[in-house]
C-alpha positions as CSV (number, residue, x, y, z in Angstrom):
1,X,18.1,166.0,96.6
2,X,19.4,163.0,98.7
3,X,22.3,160.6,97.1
4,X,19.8,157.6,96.5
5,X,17.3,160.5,94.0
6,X,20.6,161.5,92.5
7,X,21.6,158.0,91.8
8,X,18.3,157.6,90.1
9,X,18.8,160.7,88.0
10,X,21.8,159.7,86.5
11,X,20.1,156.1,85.7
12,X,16.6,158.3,84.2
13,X,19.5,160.6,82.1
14,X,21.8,157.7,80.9
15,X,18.7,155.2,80.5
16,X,16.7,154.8,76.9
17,X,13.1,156.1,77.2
18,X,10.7,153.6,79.1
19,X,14.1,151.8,80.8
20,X,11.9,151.8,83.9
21,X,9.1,149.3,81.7
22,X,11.8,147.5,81.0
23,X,12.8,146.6,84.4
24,X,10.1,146.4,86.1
25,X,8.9,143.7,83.7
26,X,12.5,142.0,84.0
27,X,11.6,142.1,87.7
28,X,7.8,141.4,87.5
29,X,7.9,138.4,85.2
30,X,5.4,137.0,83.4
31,X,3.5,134.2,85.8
32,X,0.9,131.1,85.1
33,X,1.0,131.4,89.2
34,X,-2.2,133.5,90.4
35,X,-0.7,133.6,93.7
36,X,2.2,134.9,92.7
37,X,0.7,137.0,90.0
38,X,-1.1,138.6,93.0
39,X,2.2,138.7,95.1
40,X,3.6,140.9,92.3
41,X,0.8,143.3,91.9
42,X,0.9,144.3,95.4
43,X,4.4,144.7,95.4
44,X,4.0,147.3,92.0
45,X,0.9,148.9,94.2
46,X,3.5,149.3,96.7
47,X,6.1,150.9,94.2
48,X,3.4,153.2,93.4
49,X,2.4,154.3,96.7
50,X,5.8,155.5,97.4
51,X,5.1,158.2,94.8
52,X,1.9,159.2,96.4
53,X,0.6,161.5,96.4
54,X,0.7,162.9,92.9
55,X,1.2,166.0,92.0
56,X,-2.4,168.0,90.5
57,X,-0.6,168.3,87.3
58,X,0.3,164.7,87.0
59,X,-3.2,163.4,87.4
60,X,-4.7,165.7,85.1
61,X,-2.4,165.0,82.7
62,X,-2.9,161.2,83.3
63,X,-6.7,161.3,83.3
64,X,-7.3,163.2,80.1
65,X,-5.6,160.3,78.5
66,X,-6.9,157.7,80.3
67,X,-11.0,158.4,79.9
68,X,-10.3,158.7,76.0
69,X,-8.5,155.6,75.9
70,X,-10.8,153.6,78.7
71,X,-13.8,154.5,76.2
72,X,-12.3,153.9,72.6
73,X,-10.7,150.2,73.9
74,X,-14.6,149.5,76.4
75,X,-16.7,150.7,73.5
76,X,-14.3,149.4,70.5
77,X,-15.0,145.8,72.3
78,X,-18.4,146.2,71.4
79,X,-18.1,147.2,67.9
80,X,-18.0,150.8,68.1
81,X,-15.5,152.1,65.1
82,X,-14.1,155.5,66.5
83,X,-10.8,155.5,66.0
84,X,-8.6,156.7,69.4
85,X,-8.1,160.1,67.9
86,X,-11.6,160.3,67.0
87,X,-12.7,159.4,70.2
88,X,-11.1,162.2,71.7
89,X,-12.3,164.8,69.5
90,X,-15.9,163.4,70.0
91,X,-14.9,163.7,73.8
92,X,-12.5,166.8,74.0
93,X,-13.6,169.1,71.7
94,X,-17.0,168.1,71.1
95,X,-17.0,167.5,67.3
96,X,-18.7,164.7,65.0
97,X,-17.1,162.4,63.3
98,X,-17.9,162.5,59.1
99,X,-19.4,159.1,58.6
100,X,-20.0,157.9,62.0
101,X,-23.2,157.2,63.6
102,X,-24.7,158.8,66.3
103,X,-25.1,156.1,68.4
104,X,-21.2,155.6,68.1
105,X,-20.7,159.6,69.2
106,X,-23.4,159.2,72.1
107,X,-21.2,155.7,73.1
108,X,-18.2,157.9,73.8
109,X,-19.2,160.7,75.5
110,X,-21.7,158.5,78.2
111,X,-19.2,156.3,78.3
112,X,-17.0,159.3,79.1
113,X,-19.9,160.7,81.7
114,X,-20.2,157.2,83.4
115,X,-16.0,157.4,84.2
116,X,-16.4,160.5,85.6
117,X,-19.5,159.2,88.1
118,X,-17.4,156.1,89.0
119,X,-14.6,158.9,90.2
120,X,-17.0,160.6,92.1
121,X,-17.9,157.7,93.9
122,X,-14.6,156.9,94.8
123,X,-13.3,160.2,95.9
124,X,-17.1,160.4,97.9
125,X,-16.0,157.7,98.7
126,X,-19.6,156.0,98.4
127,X,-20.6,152.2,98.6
128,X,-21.2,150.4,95.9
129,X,-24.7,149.7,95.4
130,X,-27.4,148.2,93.0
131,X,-28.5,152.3,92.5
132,X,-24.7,152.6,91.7
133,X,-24.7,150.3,89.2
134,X,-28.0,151.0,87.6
135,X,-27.0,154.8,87.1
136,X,-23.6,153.7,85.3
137,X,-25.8,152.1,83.2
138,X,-28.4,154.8,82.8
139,X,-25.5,157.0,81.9
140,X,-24.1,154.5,79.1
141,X,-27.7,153.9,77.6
142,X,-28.6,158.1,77.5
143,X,-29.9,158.8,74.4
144,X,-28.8,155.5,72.6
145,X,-32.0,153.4,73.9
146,X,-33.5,155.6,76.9
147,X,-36.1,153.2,77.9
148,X,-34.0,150.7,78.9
149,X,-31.2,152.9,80.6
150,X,-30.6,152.0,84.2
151,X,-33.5,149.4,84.1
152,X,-33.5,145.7,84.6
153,X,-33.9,143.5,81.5
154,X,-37.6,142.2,81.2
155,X,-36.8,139.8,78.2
156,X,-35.1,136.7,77.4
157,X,-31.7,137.5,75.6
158,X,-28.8,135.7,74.2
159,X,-25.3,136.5,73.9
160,X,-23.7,136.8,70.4
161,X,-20.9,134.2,69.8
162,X,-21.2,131.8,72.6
163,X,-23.3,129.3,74.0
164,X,-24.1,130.3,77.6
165,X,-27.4,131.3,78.0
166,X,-28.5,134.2,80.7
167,X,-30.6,133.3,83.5
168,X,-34.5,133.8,83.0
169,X,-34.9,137.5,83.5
170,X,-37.4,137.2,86.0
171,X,-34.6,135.5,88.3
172,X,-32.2,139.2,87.8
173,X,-33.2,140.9,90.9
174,X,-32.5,138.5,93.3
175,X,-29.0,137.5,91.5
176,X,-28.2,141.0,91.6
177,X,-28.7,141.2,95.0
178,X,-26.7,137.9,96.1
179,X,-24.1,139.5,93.4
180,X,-24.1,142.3,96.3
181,X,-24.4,140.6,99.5
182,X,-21.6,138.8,98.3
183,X,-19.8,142.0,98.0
184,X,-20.5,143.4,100.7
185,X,-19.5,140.4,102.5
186,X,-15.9,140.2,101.2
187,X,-15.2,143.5,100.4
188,X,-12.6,143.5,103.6
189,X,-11.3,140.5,103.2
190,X,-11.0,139.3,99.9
191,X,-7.6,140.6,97.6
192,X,-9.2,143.6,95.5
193,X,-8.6,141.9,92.6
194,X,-9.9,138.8,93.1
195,X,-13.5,140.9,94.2
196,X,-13.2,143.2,91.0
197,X,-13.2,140.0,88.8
198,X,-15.9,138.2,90.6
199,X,-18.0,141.5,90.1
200,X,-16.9,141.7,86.3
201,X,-18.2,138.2,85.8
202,X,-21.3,138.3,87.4
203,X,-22.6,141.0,85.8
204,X,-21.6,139.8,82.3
205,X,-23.0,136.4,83.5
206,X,-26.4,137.7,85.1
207,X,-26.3,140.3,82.5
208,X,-28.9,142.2,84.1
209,X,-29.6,144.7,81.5
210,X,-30.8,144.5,77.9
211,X,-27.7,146.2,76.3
212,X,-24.1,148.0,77.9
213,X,-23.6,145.2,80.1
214,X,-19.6,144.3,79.0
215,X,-19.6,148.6,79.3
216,X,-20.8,148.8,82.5
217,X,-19.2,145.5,84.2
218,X,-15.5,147.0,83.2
219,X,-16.5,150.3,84.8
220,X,-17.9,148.7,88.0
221,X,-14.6,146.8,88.0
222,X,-12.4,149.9,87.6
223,X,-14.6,151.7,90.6
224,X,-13.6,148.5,92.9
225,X,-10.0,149.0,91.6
226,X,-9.9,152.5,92.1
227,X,-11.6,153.1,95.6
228,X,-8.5,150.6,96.6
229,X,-6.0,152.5,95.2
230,X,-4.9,151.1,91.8
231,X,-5.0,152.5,88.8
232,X,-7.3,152.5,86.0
233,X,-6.9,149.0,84.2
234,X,-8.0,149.1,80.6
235,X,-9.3,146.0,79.0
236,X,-7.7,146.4,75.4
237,X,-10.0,146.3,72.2
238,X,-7.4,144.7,69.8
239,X,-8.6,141.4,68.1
240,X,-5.6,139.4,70.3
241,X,-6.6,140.6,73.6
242,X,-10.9,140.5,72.7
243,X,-10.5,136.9,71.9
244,X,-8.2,135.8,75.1
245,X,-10.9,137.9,77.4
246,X,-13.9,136.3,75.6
247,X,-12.2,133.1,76.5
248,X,-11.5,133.4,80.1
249,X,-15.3,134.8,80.0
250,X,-16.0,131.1,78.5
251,X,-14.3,129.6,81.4
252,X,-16.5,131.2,84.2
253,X,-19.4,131.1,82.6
254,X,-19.8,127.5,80.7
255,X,-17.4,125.7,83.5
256,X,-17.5,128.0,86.6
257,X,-13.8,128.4,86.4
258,X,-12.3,131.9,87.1
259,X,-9.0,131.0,87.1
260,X,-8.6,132.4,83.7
261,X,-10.6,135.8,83.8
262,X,-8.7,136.3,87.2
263,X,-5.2,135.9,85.4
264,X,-6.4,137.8,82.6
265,X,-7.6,140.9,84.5
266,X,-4.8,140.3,86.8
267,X,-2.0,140.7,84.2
268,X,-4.3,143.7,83.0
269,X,-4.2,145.4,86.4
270,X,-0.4,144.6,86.9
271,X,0.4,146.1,83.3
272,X,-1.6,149.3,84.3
273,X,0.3,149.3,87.3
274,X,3.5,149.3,85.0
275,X,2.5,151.9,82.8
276,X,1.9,154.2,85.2
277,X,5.1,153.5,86.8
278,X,6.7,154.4,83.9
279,X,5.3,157.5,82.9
280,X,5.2,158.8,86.8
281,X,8.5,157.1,87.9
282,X,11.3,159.8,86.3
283,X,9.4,163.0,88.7
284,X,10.5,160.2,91.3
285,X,14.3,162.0,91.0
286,X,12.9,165.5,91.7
287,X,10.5,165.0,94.0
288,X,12.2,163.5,97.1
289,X,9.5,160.4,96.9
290,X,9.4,156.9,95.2
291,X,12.0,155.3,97.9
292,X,10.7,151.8,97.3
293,X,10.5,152.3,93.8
294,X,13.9,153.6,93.3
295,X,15.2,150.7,95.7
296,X,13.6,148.3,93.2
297,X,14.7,149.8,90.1
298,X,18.6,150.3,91.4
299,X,19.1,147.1,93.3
């Protein structure tokens, strides 16, 4: 062990539990700049590389936690009721719920099925397509309303609790494929997070698909995330963080402003990026890695 992973041992043994939280959101304060919002998650991203790569054991751990809690907090947003525990028994084990409907069991474990598919994409690392994003929704709808898994919407439909109105269906195609020239346009260029948002929004916007379009634009946005090396951002179901979303959502799609889904999902992505940094940073003693990290944390 080198003096500067000693050093951070005896800061990890002396510290409180989730110190490294605490300073890295003393050091990463909050912003109204998305600039400098963006400066900041890059920097974390860079923190986090310096732990790379994880250990087997670390990601399995991580992941088991993480597709329970990304499908209670993506379906919860829609109204489903599991509770987090019972979403992973539903997942994990396999059980039913007493007093749960069946559509709310189904809702977890595709929505469990369509994280794993996004994964596989990434480490396959495959493009993202329109087949892509028809099968995540094919793998949400299974056995909750088959017909119209995976399939473009060929009705008018309105969105409960706000005034935007969808375009005309028969105008979906065509949006969805300037949605993916777009992306496949700027997917070099463009900051990560900046695209992921821009895909989030236009499939909530265009909302392509009778049902499981708020499901299936989060996942799209975690694949973009993931296949450039962040972690897995979790929009939160609370009441707090639904209502500051839905209003950002407001913004883009009443006044074609993104500014305020692009700070919110920024913040979300930056948080994630502080969460795992706090649960992966302590192996950073140990494991000889995690310079830029520990350099951050110490000085």
């Amino acid at each position: 062990m080198n003096q500067l992973s000693q050093k951070f041992q005896q800061y990890i043994l002396q510290s409180p539990d989730n110190q490294i939280r605490k300073d890295l959101l003393r050091l990463y304060h909050s912003t109204e700049s998305l600039a400098k919002l963006l400066e900041q998650i890059d920097d974390l991203k860079k923190c986090l590389d310096s732990l790379r790569p994880l250990s087997q054991r670390q990601l399995e751990i991580l992941e088991k936690a993480l597709s329970v809690e990304f499908a209670y907090h993506s379906n919860r947003i829609e109204g489903n009721t599991l509770t987090l525990s019972e979403t992973a028994i539903v997942i994990q084990e396999g059980m039913t719920i007493h007093g749960k409907s069946l559509r709310e069991h189904n809702e977890a474990i595709n929505h469990d099925f369509a994280y794993q598919y996004i994964k596989k994409i990434v480490e396959q690392k495959q493009e993202l397509t329109e087949n892509v994003i028809c099968t995540i929704h094919e793998t949400i709808l299974k056995n909750i309303i088959p017909e119209e898994a995976g399939i473009y919407r060929r009705v008018a439909v309105r969105i409960t609790g706000t005034t935007y109105t969808p375009p005309n269906y028969l105008k979906v195609p065509q949006l969805m494929a300037d949605m993916l020239d777009y992306y496949e346009l700027n997917k070099n260029t463009l900051h990560p997070i900046l695209l992921a948002t821009y895909m989030h929004e236009r499939i909530l916007s265009i909302h392509p698909f009778v049902d499981g379009n708020g499901r299936t634009a989060r996942l799209v946005y975690n694949l973009i995330l993931l296949a450039n090396g962040f972690p897995l951002a979790i929009v939160k179901g609370d009441k707090r963080t639904i209502k500051s979303y839905y209003l950002a959502l407001k913004q883009a799609q009443l006044n074609q402003n993104l500014q305020y889904l692009n700070l919110f999902l920024g913040r979300n992505v930056k948080n994630a990026l502080i969460e795992y940094l706090n649960l992966l940073g302590a192996s950073a003693s140990e494991s000889g890695k995690g310079e830029y990290l520990i350099n951050k944390i110490l000085n």
